[in-house]
C-alpha atoms as a printed R data frame, in Angstrom:
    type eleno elety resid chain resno       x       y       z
1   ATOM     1    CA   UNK     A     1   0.000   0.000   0.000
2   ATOM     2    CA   UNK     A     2   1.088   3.465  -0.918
3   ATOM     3    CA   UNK     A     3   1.595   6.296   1.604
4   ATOM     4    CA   UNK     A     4   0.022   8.803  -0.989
5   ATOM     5    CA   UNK     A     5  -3.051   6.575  -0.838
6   ATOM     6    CA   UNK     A     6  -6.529   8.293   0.965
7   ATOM     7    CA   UNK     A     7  -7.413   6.914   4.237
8   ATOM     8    CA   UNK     A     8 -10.316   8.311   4.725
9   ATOM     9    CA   UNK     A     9 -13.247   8.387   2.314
10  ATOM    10    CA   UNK     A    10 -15.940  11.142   1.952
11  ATOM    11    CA   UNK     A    11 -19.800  10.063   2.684
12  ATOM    12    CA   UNK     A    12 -22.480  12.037   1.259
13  ATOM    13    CA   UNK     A    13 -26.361  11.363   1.410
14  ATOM    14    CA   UNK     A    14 -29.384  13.622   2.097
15  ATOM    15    CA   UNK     A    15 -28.383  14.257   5.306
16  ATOM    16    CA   UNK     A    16 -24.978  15.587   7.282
17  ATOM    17    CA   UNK     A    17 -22.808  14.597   9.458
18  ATOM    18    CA   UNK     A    18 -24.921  14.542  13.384
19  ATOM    19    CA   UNK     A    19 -27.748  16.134  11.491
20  ATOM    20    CA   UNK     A    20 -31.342  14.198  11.615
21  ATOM    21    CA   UNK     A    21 -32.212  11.023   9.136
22  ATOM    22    CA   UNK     A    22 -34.904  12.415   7.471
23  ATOM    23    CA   UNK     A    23 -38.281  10.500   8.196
24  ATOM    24    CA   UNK     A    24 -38.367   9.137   4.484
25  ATOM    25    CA   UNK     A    25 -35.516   6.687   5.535
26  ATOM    26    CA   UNK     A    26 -37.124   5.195   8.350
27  ATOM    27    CA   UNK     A    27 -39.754   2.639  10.289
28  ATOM    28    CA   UNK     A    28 -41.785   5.959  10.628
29  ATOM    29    CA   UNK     A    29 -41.938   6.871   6.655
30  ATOM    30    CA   UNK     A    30 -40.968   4.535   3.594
31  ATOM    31    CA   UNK     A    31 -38.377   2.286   5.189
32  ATOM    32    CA   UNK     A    32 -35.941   2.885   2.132
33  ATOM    33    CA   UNK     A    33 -32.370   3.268   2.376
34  ATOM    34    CA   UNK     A    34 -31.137   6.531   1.217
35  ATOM    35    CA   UNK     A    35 -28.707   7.589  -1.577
36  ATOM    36    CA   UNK     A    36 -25.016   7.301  -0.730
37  ATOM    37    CA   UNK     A    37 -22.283   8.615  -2.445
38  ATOM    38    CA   UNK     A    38 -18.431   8.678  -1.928
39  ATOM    39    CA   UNK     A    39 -15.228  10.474  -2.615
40  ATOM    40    CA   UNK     A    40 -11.942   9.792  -2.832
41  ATOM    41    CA   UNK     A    41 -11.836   5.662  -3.107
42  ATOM    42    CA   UNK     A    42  -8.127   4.726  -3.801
43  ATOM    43    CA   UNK     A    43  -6.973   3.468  -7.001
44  ATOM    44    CA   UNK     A    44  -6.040   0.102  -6.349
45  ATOM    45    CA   UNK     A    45  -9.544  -0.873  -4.640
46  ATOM    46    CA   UNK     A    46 -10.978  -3.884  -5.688
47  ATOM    47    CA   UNK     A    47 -14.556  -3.664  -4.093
48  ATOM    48    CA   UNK     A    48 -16.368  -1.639  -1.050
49  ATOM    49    CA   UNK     A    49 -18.187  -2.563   1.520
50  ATOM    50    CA   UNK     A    50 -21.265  -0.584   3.637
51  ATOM    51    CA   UNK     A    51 -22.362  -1.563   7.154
52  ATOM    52    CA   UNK     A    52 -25.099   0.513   8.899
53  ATOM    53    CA   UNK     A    53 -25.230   0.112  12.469
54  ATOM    54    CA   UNK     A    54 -27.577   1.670  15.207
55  ATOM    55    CA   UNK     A    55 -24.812   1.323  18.562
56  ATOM    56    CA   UNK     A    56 -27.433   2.475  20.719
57  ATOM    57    CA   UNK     A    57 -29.650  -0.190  20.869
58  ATOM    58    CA   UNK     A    58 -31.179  -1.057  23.824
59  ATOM    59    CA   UNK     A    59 -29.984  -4.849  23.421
60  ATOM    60    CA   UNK     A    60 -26.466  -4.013  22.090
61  ATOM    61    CA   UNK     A    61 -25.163  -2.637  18.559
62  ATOM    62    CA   UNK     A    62 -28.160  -3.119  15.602
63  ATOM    63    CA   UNK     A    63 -27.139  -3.818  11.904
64  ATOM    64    CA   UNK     A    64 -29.320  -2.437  10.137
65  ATOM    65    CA   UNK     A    65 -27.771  -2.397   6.959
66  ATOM    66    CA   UNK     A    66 -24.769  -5.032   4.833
67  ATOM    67    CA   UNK     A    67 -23.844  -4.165   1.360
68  ATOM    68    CA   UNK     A    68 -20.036  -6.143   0.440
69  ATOM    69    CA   UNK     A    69 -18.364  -6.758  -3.034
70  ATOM    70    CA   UNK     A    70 -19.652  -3.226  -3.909
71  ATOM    71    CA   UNK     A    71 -17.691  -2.894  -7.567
72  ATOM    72    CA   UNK     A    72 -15.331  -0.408  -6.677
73  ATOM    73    CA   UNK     A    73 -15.986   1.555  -9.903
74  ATOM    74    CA   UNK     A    74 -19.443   2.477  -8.426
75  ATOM    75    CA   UNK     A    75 -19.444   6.233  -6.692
76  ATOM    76    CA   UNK     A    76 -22.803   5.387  -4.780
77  ATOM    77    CA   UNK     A    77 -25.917   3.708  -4.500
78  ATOM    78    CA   UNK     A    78 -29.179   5.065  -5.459
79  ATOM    79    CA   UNK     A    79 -32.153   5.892  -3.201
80  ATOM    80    CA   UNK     A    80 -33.726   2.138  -2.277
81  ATOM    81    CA   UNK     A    81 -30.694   0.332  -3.229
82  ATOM    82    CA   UNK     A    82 -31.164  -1.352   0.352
83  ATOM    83    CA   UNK     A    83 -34.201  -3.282  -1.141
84  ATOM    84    CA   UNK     A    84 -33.963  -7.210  -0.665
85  ATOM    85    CA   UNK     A    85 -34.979  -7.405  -3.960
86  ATOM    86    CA   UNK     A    86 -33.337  -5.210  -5.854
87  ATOM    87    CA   UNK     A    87 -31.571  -5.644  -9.416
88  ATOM    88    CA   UNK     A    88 -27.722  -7.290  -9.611
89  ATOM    89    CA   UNK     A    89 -24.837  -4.666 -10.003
90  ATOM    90    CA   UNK     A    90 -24.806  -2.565  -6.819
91  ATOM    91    CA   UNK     A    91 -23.080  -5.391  -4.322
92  ATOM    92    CA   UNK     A    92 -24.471  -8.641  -2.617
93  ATOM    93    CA   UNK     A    93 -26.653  -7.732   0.278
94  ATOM    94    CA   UNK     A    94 -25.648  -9.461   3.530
95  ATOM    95    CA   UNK     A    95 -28.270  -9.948   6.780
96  ATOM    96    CA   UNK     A    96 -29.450  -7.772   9.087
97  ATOM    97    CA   UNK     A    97 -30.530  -7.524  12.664
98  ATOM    98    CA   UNK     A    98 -34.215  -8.275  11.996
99  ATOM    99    CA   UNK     A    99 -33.013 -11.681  10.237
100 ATOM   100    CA   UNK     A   100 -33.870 -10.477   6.916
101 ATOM   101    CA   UNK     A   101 -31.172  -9.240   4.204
102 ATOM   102    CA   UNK     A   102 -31.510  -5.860   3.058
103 ATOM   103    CA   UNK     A   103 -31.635  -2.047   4.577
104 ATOM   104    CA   UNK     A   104 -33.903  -1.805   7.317
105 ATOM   105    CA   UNK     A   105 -34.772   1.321   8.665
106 ATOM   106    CA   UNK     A   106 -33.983   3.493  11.836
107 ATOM   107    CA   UNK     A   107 -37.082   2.838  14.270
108 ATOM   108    CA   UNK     A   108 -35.418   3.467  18.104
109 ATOM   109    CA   UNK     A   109 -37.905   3.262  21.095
110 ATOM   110    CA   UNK     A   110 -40.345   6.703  21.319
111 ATOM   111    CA   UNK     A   111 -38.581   9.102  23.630
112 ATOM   112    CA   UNK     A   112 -34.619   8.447  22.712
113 ATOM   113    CA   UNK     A   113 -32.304   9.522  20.601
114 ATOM   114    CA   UNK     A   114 -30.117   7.548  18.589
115 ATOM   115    CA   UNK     A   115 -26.928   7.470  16.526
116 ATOM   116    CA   UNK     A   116 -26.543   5.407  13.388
117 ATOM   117    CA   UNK     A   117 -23.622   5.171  11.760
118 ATOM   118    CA   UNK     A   118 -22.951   4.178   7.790
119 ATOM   119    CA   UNK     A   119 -19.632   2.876   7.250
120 ATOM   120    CA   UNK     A   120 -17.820   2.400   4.257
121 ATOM   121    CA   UNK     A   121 -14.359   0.660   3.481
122 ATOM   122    CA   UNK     A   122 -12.627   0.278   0.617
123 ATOM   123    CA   UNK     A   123 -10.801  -3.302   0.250
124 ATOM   124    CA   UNK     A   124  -8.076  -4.679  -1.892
125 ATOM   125    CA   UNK     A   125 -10.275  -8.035  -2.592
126 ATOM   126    CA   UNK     A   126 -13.945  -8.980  -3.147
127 ATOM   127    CA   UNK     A   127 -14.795 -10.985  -0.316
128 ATOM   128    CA   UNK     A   128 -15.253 -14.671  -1.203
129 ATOM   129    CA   UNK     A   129 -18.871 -15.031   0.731
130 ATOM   130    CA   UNK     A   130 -22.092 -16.119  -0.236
131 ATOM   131    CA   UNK     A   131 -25.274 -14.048  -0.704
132 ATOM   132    CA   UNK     A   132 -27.060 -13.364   2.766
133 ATOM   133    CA   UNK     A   133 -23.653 -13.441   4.785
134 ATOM   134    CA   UNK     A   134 -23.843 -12.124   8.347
135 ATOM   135    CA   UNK     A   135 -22.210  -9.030   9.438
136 ATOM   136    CA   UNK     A   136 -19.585 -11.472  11.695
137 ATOM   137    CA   UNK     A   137 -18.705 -12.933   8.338
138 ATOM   138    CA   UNK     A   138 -18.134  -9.755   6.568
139 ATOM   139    CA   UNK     A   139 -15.985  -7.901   9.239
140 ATOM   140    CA   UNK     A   140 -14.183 -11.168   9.329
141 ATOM   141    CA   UNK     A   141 -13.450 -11.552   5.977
142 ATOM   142    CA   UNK     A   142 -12.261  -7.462   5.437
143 ATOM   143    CA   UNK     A   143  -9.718  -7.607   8.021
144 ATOM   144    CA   UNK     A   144  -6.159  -6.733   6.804
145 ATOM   145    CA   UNK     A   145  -7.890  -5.558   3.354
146 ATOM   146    CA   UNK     A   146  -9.170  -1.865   4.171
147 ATOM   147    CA   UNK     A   147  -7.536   0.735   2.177
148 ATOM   148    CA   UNK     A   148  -9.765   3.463   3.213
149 ATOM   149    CA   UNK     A   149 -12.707   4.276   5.182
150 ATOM   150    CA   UNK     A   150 -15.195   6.559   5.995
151 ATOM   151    CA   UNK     A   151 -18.097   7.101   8.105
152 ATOM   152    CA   UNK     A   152 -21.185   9.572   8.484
153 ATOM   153    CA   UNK     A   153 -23.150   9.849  11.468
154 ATOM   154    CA   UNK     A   154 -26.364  10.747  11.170
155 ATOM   155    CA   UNK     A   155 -29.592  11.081  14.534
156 ATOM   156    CA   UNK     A   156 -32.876  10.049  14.813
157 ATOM   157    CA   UNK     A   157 -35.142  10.147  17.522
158 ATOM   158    CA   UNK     A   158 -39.289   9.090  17.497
């Protein structure tokens, strides 16, 4: 790996960084993952990965949200990409905490607020999993690969 190579990648959706998920994206609208886009992959990066995570939860960190073997050529996904069923192209969803694959909205318990964070790396392999893998599997699998990374924050609270 290069020294001149980015570490850290640039996340933009509809919202900013500690700013509110707008309602669209959650249990309490359409339940559709939001755009994503992203600057400054490095060269050499052979496929991305995007883990959405709600760390807040009362029962301990909630996935709600596995996208690996993104093709690294890609600068984003498109409003709904999270859908289970959704067209080939855009990465191999993996499962979330409600035991289905796919984005699944934030939805914390009336009264507190929560942070949920979307991670993205950018690895120097396609991981060698199946369709549906966990999020265990996937962080697994990326160690010792991750060029870059990058992460936005964003709140909701019902």
């Amino acid at each position: 790996m290069s020294d001149n190579l980015p570490t850290q990648i640039e996340l933009i959706s509809s919202f900013t960084e500690g700013s509110k998920i707008p309602v669209k994206y959650t249990c309490d609208g359409e339940n559709i993952s939001p755009a994503m886009a992203w600057t400054d992959i490095p060269k050499n990066t052979r496929s991305l990965v995007l883990i959405v995570d709600d760390p807040d939860a009362p029962g301990g960190t909630w996935t709600h949200w596995v996208v690996y073997n993104i093709p690294s050529q890609l600068t984003g996904l498109a409003e709904g990409a999270g859908a289970p069923e959704r067209g080939p192209g855009s990465g191999e969803q993996g499962q979330n905490s409600a035991g289905g694959v796919g984005y699944t909205g934030p939805c914390p318990p009336e009264g507190t607020l929560h942070n949920y964070a979307f991670k993205l790396y950018a690895l120097d392999i396609r991981l060698d999993l199946a369709a549906g893998a966990s999020r265990e599997q996937v962080e697994a699998a990326l160690q010792r690969h991750i060029l870059a990374e990058g992460q936005l924050t964003g709140t909701y609270e019902r």
